[in-house]
N, C-alpha and C positions, 0 to 999 in steps of 0.2 A: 548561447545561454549557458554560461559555467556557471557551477554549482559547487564549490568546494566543499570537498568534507575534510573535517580534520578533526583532530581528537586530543584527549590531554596529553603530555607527553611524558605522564609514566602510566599510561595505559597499556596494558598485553593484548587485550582482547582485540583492538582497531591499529594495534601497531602497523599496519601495510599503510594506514591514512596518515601520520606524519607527512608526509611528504605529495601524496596523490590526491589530481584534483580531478574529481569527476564531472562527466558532463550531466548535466537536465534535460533530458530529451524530451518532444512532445513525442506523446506515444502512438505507439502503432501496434496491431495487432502482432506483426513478427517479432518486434524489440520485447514486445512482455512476453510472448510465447511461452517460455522457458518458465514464466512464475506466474503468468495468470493467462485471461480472456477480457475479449472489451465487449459488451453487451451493448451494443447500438439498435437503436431503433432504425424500422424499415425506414427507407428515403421514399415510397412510396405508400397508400393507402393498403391496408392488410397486416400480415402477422410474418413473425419468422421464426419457427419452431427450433428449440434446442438452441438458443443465441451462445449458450455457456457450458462448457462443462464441469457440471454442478454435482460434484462426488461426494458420497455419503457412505462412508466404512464400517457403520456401526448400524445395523439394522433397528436398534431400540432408538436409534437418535429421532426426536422428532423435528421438522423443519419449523423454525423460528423465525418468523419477519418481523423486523425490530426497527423504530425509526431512532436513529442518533444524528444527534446535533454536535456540529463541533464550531471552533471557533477558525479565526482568521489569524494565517501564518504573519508572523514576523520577520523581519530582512535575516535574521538569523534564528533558528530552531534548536533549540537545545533537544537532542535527543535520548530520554534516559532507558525507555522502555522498548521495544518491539515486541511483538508479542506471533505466535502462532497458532494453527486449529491441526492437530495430528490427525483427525480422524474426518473435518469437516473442508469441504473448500467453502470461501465467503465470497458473497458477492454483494457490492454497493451500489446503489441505483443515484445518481443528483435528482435528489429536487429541487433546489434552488441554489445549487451550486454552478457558479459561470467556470471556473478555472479551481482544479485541487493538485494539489502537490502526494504524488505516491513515492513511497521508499520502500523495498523490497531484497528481500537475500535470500536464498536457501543456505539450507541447514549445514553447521560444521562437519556433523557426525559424532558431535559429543552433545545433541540439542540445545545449540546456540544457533546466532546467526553467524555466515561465514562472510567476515570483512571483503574477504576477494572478491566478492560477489554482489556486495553493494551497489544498489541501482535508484535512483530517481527520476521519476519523468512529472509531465507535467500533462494532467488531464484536461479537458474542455468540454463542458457541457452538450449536448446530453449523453454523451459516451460515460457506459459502466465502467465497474473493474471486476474480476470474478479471478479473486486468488485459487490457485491451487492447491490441495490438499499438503499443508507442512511446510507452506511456504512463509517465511518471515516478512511483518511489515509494521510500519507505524500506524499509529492511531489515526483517522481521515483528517487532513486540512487543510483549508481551503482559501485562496491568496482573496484578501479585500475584502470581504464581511464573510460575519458566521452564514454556516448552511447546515443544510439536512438532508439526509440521504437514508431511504431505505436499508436494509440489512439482513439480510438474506444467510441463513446459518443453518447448519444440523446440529440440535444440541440432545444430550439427554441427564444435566441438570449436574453432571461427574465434575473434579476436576482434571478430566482429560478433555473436556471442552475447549477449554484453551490454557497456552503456556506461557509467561512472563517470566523468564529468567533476570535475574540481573546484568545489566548490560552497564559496559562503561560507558559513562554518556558521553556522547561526540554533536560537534556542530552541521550543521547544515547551514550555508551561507545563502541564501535567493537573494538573486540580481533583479533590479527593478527591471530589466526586460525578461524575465523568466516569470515573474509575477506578473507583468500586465499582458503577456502572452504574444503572440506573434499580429506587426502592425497591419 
């Protein structure tokens, strides 16, 4: 499942993607480790306490469960935005999402995304995601019809809720076996 990224070529910010093609992984708990959690339901009847590490740096923040609807990926993604929570980690639950595509980075140190670090996998239902507090990602999307997914956030109404930088926008290419998933 290759995944190119590439970007426009007088961009500064994604200059490492010129040339690099990343892969689309299906995720695993170790592969996101570094920038998030996968909140899976028990494989048996009962509960699993604590599925996510769900950080909240801001004692005033109150937790916000929010339903978003997004739509359905295109063979190609233009990407203009990512966006981050400094102070909240977020977590998305499917609920009528079969397969979503996640894009993810940690931070430059000048609060951007750092290109190096560029990562995309490919989600499958009913597996969550539960970013890490500052980690950069795109807005949820989901390969073959729109879905909806819970949204799970600590907010408290500031704009350090969340960060939109401008970002150069760069492609995302999905291959029709990255989109229909593994046969």
């Amino acid at each position: 499942m290759v995944l190119p990224v590439r970007q426009k070529a007088d961009s500064d910010m994604f200059q490492d993607f010129t040339t690099r093609t990343g892969q689309v992984r299906t995720v695993t708990a170790e592969a996101l480790g570094p920038f998030g959690d996968l909140p899976e339901g028990p494989a048996e009847t009962g509960r699993i306490d604590l599925a996510a590490t769900f950080s909240n740096l801001r004692p005033q923040a109150r937790t916000n469960v929010a339903l978003v609807r997004c739509d359905a990926v295109p063979t190609e993604l233009r990407v203009s935005e990512m966006e981050c929570h400094p102070f909240s980690a977020q977590a998305f639950i499917p609920l009528d999402a079969r397969d979503y595509i996640v894009v993810v980075a940690h931070d430059d140190g000048t609060g951007k995304p750092d290109p190096s670090t560029l990562t995309a996998f490919r989600v499958s239902h009913p597996t969550g995601i539960n970013y890490h507090v500052g980690v950069w990602h795109i807005g949820m999307a989901s390969f073959g019809d729109p879905a909806t997914f819970v949204l799970l956030i600590h907010e408290d109404g500031t704009p350090d809720d969340r960060r939109f930088p401008a970002v150069e926008p760069f492609d995302v290419v999905v291959s029709p076996e990255t989109a229909s998933g593994p046969s």
